[in-house]
C-alpha positions in Angstrom: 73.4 124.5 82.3 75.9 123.0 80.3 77.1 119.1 81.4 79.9 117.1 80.3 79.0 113.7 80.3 82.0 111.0 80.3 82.1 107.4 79.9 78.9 107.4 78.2 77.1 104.4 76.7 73.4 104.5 74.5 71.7 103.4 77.7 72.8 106.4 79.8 72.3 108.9 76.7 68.3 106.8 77.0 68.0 107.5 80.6 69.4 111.1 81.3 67.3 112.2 77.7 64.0 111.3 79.2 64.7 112.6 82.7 66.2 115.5 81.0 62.9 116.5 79.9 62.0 118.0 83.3 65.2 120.3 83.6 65.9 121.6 80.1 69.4 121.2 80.2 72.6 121.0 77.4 73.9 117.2 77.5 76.8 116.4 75.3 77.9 113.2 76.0 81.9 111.5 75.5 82.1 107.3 75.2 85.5 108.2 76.7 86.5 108.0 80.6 87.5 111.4 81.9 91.2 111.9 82.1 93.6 114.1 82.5 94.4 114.3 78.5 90.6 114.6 77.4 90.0 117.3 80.5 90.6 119.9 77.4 87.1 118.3 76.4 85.5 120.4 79.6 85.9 123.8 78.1 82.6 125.6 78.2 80.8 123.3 80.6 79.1 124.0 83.8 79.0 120.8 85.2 80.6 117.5 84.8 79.2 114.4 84.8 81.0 110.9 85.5 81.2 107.4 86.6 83.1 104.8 88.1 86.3 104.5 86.0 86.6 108.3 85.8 89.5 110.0 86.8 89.1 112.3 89.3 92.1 113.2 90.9 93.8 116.4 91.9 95.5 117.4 88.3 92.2 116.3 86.0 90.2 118.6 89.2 92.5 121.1 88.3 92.2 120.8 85.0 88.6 121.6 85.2 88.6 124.5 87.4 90.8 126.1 85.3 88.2 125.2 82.6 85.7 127.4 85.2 83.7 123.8 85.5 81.5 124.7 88.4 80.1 121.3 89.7 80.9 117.2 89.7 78.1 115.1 89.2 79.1 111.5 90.1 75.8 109.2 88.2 77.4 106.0 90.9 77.3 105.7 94.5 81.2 105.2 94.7 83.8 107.9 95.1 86.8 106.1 95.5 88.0 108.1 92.1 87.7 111.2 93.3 90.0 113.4 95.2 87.8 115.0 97.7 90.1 117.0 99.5 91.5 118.8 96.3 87.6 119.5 95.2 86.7 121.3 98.1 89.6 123.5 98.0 89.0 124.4 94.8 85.6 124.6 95.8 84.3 122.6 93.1 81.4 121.0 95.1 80.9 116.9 94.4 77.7 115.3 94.5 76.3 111.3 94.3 74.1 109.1 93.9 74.1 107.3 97.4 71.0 104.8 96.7 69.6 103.5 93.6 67.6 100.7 93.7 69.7 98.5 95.9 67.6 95.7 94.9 69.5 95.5 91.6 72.5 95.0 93.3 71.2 92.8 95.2 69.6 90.6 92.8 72.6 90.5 90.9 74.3 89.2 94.1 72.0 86.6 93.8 72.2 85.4 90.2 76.1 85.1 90.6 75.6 83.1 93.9 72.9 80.5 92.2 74.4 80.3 89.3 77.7 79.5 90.8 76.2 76.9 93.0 74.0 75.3 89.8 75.9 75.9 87.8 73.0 77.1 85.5 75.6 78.5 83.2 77.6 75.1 82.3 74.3 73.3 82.0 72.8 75.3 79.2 75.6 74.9 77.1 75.7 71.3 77.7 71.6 70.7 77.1 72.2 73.7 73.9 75.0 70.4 72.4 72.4 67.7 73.4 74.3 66.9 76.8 71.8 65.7 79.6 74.5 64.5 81.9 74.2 65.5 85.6 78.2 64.4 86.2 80.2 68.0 87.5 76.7 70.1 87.9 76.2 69.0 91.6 75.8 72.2 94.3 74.0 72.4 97.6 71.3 73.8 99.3 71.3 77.7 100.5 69.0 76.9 103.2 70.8 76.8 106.6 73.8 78.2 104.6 75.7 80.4 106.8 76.2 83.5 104.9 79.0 86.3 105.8 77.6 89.9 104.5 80.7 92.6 104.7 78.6 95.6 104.8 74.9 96.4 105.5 74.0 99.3 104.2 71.3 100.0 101.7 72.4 97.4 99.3 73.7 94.5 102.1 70.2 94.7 103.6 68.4 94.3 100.4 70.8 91.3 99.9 70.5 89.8 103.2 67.0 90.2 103.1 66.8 87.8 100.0 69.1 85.5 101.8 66.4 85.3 104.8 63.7 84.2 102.4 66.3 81.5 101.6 66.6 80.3 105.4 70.2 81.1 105.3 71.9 81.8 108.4 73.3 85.5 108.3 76.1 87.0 110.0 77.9 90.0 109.2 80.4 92.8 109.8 79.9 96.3 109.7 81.5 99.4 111.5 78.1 101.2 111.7 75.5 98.5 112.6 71.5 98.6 111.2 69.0 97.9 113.4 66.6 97.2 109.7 69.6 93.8 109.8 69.2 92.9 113.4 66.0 92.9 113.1 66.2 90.3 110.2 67.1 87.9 112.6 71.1 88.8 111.5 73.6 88.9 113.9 77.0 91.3 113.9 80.5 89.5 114.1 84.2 90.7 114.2 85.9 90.1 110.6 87.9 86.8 112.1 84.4 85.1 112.6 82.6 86.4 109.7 85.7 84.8 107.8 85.7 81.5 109.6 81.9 81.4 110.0 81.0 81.6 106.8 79.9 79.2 103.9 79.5 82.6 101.4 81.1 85.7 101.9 79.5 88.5 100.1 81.3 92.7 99.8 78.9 95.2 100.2 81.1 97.7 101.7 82.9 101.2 100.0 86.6 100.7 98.9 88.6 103.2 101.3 92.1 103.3 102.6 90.9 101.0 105.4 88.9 98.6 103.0 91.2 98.2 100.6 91.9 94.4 99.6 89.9 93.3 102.5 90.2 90.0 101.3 93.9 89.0 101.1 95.8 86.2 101.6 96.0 86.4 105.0 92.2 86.8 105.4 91.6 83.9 102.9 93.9 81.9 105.1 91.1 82.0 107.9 88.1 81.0 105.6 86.4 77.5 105.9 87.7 75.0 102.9 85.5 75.6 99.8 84.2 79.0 100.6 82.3 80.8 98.2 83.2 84.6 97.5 81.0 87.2 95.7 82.3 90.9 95.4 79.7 93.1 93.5 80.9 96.0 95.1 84.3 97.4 94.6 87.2 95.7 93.0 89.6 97.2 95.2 87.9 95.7 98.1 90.0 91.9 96.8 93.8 91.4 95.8 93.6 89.0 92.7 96.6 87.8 93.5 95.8 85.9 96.4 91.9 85.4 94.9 94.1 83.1 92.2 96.0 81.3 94.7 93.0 80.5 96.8 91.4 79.1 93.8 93.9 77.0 92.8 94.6 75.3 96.1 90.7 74.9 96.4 90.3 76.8 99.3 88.4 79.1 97.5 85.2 77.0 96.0 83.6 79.3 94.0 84.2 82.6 93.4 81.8 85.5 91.2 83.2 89.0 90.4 80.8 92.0 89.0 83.5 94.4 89.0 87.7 94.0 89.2 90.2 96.1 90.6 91.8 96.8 86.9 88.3 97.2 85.3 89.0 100.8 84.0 90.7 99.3 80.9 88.4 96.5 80.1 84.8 96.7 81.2 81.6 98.6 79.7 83.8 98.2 76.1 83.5 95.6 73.7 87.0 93.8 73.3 85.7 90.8 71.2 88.3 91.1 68.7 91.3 92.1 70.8 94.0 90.1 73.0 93.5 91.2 76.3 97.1 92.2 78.0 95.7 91.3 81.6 97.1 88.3 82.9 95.6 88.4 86.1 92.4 88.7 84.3 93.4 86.1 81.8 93.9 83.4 84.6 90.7 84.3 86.8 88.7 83.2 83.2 90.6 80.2 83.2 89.0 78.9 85.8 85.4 76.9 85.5 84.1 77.7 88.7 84.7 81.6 88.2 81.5 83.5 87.2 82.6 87.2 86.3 80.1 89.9 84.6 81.3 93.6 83.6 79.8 95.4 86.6 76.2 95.0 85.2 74.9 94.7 88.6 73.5 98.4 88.9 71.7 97.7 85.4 68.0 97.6 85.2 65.7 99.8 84.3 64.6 101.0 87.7 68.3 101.7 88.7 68.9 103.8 85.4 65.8 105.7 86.0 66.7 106.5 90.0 70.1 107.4 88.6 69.4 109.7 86.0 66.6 111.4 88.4 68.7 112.2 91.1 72.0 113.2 89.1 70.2 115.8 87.6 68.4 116.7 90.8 71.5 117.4 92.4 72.7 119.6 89.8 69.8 121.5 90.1 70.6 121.7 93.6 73.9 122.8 93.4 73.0 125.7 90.3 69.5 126.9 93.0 72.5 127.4 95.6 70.1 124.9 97.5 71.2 122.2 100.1 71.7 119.0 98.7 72.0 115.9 100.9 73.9 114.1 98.5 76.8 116.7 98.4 79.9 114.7 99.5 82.4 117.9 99.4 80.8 119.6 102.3 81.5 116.9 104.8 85.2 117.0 104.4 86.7 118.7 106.9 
């Protein structure tokens, strides 16, 4: 088999090589994001591999069946960039990776919510200039926090589970409720109480049509005074616009952001030596108690391992003509 694979940095060219040992098959791999300009790129491959900022819609799918691409191979859990209905009637099956190593997510969660709070970050520059002042470095204590988890699937768990060991107070709100989070100690509320409840809100959820800037003005609006908001999900799942103006009317406390809804033309590329044209961006840096990373939350070692496994895995699935239970195509009626 033959596989496309876009967006590609060193560490995924790393990972796929040494799982690649076990299947045989031809990578080429393209630093750019999947398009419908570069879909010419395709020609002669059986399989296509992509992440998050890819551009999956109807014309690029086109594009690629008329290349005689046989299968999608999506290296992320997220989907939101792909047009599922147009795949399947092309029948160009689409497969996942629902699940690798939540923990890193979760951990990441973490770091952005402690740092935040200690603001760890501001206080190693100051000791790195001989600063030993305390004055602006002040935060609280987690325990008996109340914290507001939007989502509890693989990755919410594994976050509210490090929350427990905290002794924070978890509530949360999710259409399909797990009994692995009840039995936590966590307790299910609607989205008003989650938002007025809640000391830290953290996104664990899919960005779909009916998720899609979940936290808006009007939601703000019903958060407690100095709430703290972590998204390390999807960056569709906010609307900047209103993030900013809850920030600076200090509603919004503290706020950390692994991924941003107009991240396709900045992150997982080095633009040290460029002006950046995003204003919106621009301001959220602007602010000291804004912590954002470039979706880095998926990166360690065990995740990039899981990853490159089960990509490949499902291809082989899909070429054997075999089941595969991360095929997302087939459940689109």
């Amino acid at each position: 088999m033959r596989i496309a694979v876009f967006s590609a940095q060193p560490y995924d060219k790393q990972f796929l090589e040494q799982e690649n040992s076990q299947h045989g098959y031809e990578l080429s791999y393209f630093d750019q994001q999947l398009n419908e300009a570069n879909a010419e790129l395709c020609k002669g491959f059986d399989a296509v591999c992509a992440f998050v900022n890819d551009d999956l819609s109807a014309p690029v799918l086109n594009r690629l069946k008329a290349h005689r691409v046989k299968f999608i191979a999506m290296r992320c859990a997220g989907f939101n960039n792909v047009d599922l209905v147009t795949a399947k009637s092309l029948e160009l099956p689409v497969v996942r990776v629902p699940a690798y190593s939540p923990e890193a997510v979760a951990e990441h969660t973490l770091a952005l919510i402690l740092t935040l709070n200690r603001k760890t970050h501001r206080a190693y520059n100051r000791v790195r200039e001989s600063n030993f002042t305390l004055n602006g470095l002040l935060g609280f204590n987690l325990h008996g926090k109340t914290v507001g988890l939007i989502g509890t699937g693989q990755i919410g768990l594994a976050t509210a589970k490090i929350l427990n060991g905290f002794g924070c107070k978890l509530i949360a709100y999710d259409p399909y409720p797990n009994p692995e989070y009840v039995s936590l100690g966590g307790h299910y509320v609607e989205l008003e109480q989650l938002y007025s409840r809640s000391d830290i809100i953290t996104l664990h959820c899919p960005l779909n049509e009916g998720s899609y800037h979940l936290v808006d003005e009007a939601s703000i609006s019903r958060m407690k005074e100095g709430v703290m908001i972590i998204n390390t999900s999807r960056g569709g799942l906010v609307d900047t616009k209103a993030l900013i103006a809850g920030l600076k009317s200090r509603k919004i406390q503290a706020l950390g952001l692994d991924v941003y809804e107009q991240e396709s033309q900045l992150f997982f590329h080095d633009h040290s030596g460029k002006i950046i044209d995003d204003e919106l961006f621009e301001r959220l840096q602007s602010f000291p108690n804004v912590l954002i990373t470039g979706h880095q939350g998926f990166f360690t070692e065990e995740a990039l391992t899981q990853i490159a496994a089960i990509t490949l895995n499902n291809l082989t699935c899909l070429a054997g003509d075999q089941p595969c239970e991360n095929e997302l195509t087939h459940a689109i009626s």
